[in-house]
N, C-alpha and C positions, 0 to 999 in steps of 0.2 A: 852477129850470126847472119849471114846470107843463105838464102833456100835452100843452096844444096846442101849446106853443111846442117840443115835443122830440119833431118830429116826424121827426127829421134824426137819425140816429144813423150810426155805423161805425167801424169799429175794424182795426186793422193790426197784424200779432206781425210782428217783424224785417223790418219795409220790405213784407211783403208782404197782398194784402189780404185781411180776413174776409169770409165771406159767412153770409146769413140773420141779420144784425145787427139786436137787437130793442132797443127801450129801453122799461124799463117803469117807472122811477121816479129820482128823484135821484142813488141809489145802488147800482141793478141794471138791467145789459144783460145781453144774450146774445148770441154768436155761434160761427158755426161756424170751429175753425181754418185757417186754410191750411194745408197739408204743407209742412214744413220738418224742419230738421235743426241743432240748437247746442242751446248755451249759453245763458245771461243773454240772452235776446234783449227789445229793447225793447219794450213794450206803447203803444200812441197809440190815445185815444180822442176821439171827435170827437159832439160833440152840441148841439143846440138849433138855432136859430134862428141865430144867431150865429158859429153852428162852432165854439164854444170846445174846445179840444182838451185835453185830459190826457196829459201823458205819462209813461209807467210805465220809468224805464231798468232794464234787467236783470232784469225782473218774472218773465219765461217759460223755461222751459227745458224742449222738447222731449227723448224719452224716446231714452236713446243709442242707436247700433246694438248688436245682439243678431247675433250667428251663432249658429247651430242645428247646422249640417251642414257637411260639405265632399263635392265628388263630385268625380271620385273618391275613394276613402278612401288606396287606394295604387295604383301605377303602378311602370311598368318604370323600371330605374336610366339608362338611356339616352336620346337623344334631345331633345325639347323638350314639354312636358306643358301638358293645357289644363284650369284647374280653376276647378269651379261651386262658390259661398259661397253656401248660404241662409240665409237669417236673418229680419230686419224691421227697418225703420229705418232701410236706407241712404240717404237723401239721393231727392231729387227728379227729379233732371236728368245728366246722363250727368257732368257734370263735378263731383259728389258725390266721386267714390271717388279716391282720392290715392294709396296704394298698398298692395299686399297682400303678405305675405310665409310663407314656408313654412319654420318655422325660421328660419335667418339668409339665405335665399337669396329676393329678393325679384324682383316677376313682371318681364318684361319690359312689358308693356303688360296694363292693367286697364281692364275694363268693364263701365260701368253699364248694368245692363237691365233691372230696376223696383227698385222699396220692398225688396224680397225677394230678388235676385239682384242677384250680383257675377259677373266673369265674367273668369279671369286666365290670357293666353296668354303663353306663351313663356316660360313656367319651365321652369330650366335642372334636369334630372335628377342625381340626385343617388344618395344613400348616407341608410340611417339608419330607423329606425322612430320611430312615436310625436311626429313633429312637430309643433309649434302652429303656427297656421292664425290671424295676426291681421289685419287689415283698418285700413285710416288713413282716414275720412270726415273731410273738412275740419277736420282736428285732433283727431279724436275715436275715439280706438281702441275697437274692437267690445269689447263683452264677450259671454262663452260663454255660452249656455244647456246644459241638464243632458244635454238628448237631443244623441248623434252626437259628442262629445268630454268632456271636463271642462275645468269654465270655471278660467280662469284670474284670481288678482285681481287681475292688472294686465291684462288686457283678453287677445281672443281664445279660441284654443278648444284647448286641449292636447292632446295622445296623436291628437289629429282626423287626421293624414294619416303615413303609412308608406310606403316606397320598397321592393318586391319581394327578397327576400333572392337571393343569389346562390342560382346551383340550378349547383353542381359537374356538367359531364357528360364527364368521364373523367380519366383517372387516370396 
């Protein structure tokens, strides 16, 4: 492919498309990525005159979800509880987030609210200090960052959320 004829370049990671796609020789473009969220996602590259396409299967693999924090950290044993996950990486689009769980008690309803926020109502109150806080984006369990819990190495964020101890008043 010589310059003039590759004038045509663009490029797509897992179906979805790059932008500021630049070709500058036989064997180097540039582009900027789309936001996305996986695995092994496919690489398709399109160039020249001709459109000849390149495909890369399972070349790319965006960076996993990260939690950082849980807000609250604890809450009363009673009731139904609403809790915010910050991190980075969750997914694009509200239908990223699959489910969250607190310990073994998982949210009633989870919502996506950017890159950075998760957002889980209707967890049922409980008993317990010191729970892990993990998150399920389209098969990909969060991993801990160092601030706001200890990561865990099977994904999520540990000791990150505790339930109010009993406070005895009388006797």
């Amino acid at each position: 492919c010589v310059p003039e004829g590759c004038q045509y370049a663009d490029a797509r990671v897992g179906g979805r498309q790059a932008s500021l796609t630049q070709w500058f020789s036989d064997s180097s473009i540039s582009f900027m990525l789309p936001p996305g969220l996986g695995a092994s996602q496919n690489v398709n590259i399109t160039t020249g005159r001709r459109k000849q396409v390149q495909a890369l299967e399972g070349f790319f693999t965006y960076d996993a979800p990260v939690e950082s924090r849980v807000f609250p950290a604890n809450a009363p044993t009673r009731g139904t509880l609403a809790l915010t996950v910050h991190g980075k990486n969750f997914g694009t689009q509200a239908t990223t987030a699959r489910n969250l769980a607190v310990g073994e008690t998982t949210c009633f309803s989870v919502n996506w609210i950017s890159d950075s926020h998760i957002t889980c109502q209707g967890l049922q109150r409980g008993t317990g200090s010191y729970k892990e806080v993990r998150v399920n984006i389209q098969g990909a369990i969060t991993e801990g960052s160092q601030n706001g819990g200890r990561m865990n190495p099977d994904g999520g964020l540990t000791r990150a959320f505790s339930y109010d101890r009993p406070k005895i008043t009388g006797i």
